[in-house]
DSSP file (Angstrom, degrees, kcal/mol; ACC not computed):
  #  RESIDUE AA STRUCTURE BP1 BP2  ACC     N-H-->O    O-->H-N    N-H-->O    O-->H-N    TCO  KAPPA ALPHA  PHI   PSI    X-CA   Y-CA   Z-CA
    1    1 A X              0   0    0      0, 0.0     2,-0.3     0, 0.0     0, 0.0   0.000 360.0 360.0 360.0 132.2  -59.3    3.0  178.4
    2    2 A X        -     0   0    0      1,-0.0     2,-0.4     2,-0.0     0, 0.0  -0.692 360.0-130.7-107.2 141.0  -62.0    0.1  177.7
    3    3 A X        -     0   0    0     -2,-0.3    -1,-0.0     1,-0.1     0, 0.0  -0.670  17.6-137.9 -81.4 131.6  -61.0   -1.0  174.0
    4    4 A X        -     0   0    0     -2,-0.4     2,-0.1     1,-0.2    -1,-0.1   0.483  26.5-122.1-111.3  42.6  -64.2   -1.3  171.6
    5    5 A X        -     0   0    0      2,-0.0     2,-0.2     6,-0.0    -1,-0.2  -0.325  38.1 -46.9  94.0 177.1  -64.2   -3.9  169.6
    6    6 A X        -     0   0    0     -2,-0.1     2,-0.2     1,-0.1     5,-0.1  -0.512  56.3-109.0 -80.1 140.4  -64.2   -4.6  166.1
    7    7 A X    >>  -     0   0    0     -2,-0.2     3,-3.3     1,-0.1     4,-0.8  -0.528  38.6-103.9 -79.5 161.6  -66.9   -2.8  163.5
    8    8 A X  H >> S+     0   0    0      1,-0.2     3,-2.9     2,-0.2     4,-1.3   0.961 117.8  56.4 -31.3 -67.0  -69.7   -5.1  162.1
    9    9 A X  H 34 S+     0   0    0      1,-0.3    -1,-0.2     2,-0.2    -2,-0.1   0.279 111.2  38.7 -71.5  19.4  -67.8   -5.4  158.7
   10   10 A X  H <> S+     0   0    0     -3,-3.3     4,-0.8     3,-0.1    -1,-0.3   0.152 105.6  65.6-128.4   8.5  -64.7   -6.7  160.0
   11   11 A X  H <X S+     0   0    0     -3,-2.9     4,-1.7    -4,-0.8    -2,-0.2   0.922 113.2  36.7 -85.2 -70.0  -66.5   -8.8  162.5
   12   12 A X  H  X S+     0   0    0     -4,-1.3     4,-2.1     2,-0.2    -3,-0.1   0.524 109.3  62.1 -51.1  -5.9  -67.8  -10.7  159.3
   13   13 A X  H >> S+     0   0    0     -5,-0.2     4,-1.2     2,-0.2     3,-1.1   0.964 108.8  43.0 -35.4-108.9  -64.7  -10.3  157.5
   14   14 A X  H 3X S+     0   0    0     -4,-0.8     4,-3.5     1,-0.2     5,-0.4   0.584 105.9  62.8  10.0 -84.1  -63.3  -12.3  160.2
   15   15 A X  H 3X S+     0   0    0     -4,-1.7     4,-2.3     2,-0.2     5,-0.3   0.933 108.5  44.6  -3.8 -80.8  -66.3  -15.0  160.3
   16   16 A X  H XX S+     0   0    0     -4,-2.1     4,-1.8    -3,-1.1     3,-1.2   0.974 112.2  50.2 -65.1 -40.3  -65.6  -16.0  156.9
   17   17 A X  H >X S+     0   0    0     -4,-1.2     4,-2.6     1,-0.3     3,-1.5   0.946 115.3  41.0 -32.0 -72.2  -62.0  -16.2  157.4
   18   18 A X  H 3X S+     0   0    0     -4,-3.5     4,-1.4     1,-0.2    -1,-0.3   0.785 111.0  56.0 -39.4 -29.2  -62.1  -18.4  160.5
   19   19 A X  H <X S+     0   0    0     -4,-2.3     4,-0.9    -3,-1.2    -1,-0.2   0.605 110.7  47.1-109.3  -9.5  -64.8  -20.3  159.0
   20   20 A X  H <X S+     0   0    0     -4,-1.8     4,-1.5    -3,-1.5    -2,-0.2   0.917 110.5  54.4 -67.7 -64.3  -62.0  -21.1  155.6
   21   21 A X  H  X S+     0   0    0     -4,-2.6     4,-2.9     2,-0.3    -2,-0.2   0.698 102.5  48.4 -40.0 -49.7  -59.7  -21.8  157.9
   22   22 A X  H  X S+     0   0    0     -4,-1.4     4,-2.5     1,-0.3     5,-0.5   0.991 116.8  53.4 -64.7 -70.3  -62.0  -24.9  160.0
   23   23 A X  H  X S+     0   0    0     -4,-0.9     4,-0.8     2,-0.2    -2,-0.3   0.615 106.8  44.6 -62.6 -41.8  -62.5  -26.1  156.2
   24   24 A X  H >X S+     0   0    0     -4,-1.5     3,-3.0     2,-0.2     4,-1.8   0.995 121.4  46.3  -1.9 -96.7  -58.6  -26.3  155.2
   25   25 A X  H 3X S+     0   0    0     -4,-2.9     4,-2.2     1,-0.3    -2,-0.2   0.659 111.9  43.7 -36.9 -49.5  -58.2  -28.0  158.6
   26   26 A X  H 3X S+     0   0    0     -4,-2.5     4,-2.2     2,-0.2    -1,-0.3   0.736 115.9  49.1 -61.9 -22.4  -61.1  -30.5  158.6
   27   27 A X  H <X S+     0   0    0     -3,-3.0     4,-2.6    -4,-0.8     5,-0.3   0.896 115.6  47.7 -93.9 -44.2  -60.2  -31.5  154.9
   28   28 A X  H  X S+     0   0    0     -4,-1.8     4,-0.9    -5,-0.2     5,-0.2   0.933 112.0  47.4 -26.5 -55.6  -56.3  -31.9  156.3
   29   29 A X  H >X S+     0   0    0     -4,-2.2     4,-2.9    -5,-0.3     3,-1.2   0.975 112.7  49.5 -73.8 -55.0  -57.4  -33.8  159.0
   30   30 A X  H 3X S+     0   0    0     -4,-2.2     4,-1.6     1,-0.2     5,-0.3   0.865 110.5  50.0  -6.7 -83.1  -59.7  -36.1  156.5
   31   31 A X  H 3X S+     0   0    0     -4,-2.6     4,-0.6     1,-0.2    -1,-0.2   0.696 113.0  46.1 -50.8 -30.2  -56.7  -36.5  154.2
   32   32 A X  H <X S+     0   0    0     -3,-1.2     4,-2.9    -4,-0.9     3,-0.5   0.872 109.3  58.7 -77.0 -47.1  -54.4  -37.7  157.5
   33   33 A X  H >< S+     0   0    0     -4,-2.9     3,-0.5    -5,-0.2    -2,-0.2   0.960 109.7  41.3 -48.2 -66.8  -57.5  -40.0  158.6
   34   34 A X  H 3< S+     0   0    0     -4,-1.6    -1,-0.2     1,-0.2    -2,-0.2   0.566 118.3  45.5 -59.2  -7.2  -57.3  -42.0  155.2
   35   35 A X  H 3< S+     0   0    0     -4,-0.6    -1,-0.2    -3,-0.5    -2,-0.2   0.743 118.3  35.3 -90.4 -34.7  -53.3  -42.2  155.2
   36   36 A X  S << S-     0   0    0     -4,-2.9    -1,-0.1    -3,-0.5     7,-0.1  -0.712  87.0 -90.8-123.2 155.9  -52.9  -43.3  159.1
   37   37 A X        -     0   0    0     -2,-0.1    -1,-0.1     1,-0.1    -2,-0.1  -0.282  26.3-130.2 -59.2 178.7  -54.3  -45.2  161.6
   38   38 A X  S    S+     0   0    0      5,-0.1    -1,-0.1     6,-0.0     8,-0.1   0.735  90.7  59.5 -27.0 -56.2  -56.9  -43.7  164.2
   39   39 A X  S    S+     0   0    0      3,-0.1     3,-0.3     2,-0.0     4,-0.2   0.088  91.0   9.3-107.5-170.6  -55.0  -45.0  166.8
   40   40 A X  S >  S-     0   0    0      1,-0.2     3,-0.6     2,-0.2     0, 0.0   0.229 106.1 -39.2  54.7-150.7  -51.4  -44.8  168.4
   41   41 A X  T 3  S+     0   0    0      1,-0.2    -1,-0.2     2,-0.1     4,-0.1   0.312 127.3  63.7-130.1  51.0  -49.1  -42.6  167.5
   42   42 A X  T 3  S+     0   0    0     -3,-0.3    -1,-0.2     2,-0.1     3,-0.2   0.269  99.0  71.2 -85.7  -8.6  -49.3  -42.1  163.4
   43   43 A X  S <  S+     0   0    0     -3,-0.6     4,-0.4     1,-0.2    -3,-0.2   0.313  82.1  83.9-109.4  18.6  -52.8  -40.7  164.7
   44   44 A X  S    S+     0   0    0      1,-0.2     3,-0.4     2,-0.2    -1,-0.2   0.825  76.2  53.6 -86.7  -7.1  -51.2  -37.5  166.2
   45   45 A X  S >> S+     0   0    0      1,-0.2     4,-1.3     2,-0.2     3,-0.9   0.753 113.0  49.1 -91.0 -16.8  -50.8  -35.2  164.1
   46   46 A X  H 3> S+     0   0    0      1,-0.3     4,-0.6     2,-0.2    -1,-0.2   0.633 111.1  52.0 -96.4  17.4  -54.7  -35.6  163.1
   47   47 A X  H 34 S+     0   0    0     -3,-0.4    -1,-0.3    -4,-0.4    -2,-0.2   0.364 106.2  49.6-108.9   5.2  -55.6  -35.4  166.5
   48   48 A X  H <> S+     0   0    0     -3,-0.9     4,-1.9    -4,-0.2    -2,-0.2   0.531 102.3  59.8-101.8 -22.9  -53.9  -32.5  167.0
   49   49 A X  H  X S+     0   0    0     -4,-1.3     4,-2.6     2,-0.2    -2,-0.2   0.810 108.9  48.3 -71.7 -37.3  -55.5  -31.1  164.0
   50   50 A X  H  X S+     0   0    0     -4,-0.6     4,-2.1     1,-0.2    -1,-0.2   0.897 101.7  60.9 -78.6 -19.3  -59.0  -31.8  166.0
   51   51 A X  H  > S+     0   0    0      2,-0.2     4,-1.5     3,-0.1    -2,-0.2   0.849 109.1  43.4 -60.8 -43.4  -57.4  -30.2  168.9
   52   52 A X  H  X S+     0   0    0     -4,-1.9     4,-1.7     2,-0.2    -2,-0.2   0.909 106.3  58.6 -43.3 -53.9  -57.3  -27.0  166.3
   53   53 A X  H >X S+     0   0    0     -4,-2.6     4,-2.8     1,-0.2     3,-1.2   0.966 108.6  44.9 -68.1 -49.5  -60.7  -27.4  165.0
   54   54 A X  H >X S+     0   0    0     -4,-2.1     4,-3.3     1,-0.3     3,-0.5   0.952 114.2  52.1 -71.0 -41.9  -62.4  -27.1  168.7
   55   55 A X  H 3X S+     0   0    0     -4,-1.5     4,-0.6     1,-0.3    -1,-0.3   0.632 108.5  43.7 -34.9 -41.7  -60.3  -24.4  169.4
   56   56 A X  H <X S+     0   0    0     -4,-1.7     4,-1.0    -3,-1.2    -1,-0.3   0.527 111.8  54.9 -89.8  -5.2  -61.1  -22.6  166.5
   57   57 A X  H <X>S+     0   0    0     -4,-2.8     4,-2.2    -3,-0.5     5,-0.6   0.869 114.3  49.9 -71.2 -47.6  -65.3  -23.4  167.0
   58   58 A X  H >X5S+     0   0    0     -4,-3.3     4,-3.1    -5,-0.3     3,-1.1   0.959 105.1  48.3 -64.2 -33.1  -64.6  -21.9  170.5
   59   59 A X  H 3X5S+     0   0    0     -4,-0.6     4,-1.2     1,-0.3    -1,-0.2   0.836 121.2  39.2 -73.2 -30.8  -62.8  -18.7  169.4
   60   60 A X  H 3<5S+     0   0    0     -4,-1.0    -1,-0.3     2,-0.2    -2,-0.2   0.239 107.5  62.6 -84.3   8.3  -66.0  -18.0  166.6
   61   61 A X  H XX5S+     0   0    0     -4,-2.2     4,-2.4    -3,-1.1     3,-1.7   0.749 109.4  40.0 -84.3 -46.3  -68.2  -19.2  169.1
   62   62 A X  H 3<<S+     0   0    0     -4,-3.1    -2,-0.2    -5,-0.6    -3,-0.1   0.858 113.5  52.1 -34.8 -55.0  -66.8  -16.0  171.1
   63   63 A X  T 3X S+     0   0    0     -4,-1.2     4,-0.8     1,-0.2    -1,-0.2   0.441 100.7  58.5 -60.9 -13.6  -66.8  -13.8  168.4
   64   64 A X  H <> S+     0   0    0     -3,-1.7     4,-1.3     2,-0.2    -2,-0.2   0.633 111.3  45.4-104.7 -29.8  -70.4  -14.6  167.5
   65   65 A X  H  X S+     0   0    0     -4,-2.4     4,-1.4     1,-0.2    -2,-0.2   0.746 110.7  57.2 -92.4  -1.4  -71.3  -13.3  171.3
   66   66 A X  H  > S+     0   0    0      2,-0.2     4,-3.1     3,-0.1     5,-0.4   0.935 106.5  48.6 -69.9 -49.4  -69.0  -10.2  170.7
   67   67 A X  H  X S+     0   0    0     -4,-0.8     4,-0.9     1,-0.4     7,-0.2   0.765 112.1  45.0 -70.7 -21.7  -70.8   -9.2  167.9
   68   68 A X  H  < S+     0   0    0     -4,-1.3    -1,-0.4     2,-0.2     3,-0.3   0.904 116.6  42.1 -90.8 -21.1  -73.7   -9.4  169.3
   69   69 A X  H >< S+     0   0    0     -4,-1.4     3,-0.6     1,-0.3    -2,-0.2   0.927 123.3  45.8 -62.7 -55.2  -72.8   -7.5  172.9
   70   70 A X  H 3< S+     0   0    0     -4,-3.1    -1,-0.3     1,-0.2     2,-0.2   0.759 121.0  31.0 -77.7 -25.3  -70.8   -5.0  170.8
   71   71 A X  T ><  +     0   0    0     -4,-0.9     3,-0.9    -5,-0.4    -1,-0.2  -0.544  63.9 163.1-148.4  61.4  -73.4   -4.2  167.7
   72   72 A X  T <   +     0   0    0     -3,-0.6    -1,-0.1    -2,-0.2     4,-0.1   0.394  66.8  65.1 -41.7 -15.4  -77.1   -4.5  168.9
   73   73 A X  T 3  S+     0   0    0      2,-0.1     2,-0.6     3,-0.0    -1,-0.2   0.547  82.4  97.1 -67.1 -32.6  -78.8   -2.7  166.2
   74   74 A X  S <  S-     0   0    0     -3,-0.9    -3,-0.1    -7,-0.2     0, 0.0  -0.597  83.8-113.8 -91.5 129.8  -77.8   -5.3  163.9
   75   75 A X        -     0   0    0     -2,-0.6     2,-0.5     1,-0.2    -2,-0.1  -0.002  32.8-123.5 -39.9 135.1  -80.3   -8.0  163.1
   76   76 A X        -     0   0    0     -4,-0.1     2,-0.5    -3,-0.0    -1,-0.2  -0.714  23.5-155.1 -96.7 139.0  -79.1  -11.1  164.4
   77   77 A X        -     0   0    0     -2,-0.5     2,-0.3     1,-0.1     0, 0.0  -0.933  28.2-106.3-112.8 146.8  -78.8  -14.1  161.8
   78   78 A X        +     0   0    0     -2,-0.5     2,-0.3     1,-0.1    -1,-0.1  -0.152  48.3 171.3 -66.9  92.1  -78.9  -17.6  162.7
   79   79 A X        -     0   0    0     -2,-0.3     2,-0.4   -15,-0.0    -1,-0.1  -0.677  14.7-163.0-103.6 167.5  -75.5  -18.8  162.5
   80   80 A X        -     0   0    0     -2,-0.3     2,-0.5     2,-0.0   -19,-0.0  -0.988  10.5-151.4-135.8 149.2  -74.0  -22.5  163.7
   81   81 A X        -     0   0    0     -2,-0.4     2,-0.6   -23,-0.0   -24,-0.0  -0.993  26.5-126.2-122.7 139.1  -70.5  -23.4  164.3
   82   82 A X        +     0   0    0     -2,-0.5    -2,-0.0     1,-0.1     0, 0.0  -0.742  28.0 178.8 -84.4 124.8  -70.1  -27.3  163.7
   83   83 A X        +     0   0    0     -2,-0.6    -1,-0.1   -26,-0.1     2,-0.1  -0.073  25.1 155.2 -99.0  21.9  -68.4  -29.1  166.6
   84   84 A X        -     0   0    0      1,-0.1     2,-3.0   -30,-0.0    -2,-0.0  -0.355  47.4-125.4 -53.5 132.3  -68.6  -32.3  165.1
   85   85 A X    >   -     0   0    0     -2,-0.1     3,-2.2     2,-0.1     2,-0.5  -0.430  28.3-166.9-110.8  99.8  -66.3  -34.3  166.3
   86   86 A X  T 3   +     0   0    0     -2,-3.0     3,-0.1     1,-0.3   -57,-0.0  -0.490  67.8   4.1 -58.2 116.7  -64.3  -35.7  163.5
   87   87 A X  T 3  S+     0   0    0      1,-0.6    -1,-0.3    -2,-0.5     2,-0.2   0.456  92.7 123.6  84.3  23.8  -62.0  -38.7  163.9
   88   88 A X    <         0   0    0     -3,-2.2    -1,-0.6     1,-0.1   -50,-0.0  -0.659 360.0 360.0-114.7-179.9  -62.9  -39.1  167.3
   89   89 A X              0   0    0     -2,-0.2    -1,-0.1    -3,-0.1    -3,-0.1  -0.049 360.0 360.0-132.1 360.0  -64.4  -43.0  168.3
């Protein structure tokens, strides 16, 4: 039995959730940058936190091509996920 996805209104449900989450993490990771170095290792734990952040741009970058394969009647709106790559050199 092929599964069928999420409806529209929990696919954005979702969206904003993920897209709280990235912001809690990036301002975490921030807060780690200005306490610790960059370098060595006092700068893993935020560099594992950047390991997070791409992880969670890929999983709503996924979700953004589900929603459109699964719900083609709805107008698509121009979304971005930021892959900026914070703390990195």
């Amino acid at each position: 039995m092929t599964k069928r996805g999420l409806p529209h209104p929990e696919h954005l449900r979702l969206g904003q959730v993920l897209s709280g989450v990235r912001s809690q993490l990036v301002h975490e990771q921030t807060g780690l940058m200005n306490a610790y170095p960059r370098t060595g290792p006092r700068a893993f734990p935020a560099e594992q936190l950047q390991v997070a952040i791409e992880a969670l741009d890929q999983a709503r970058m996924a979700l953004e091509e589900a929603v459109v394969d699964e719900h083609p009647e709805v107008p698509r709106r121009r979304t971005t996920t930021r892959t900026k790559n914070i703390g990195r050199s």
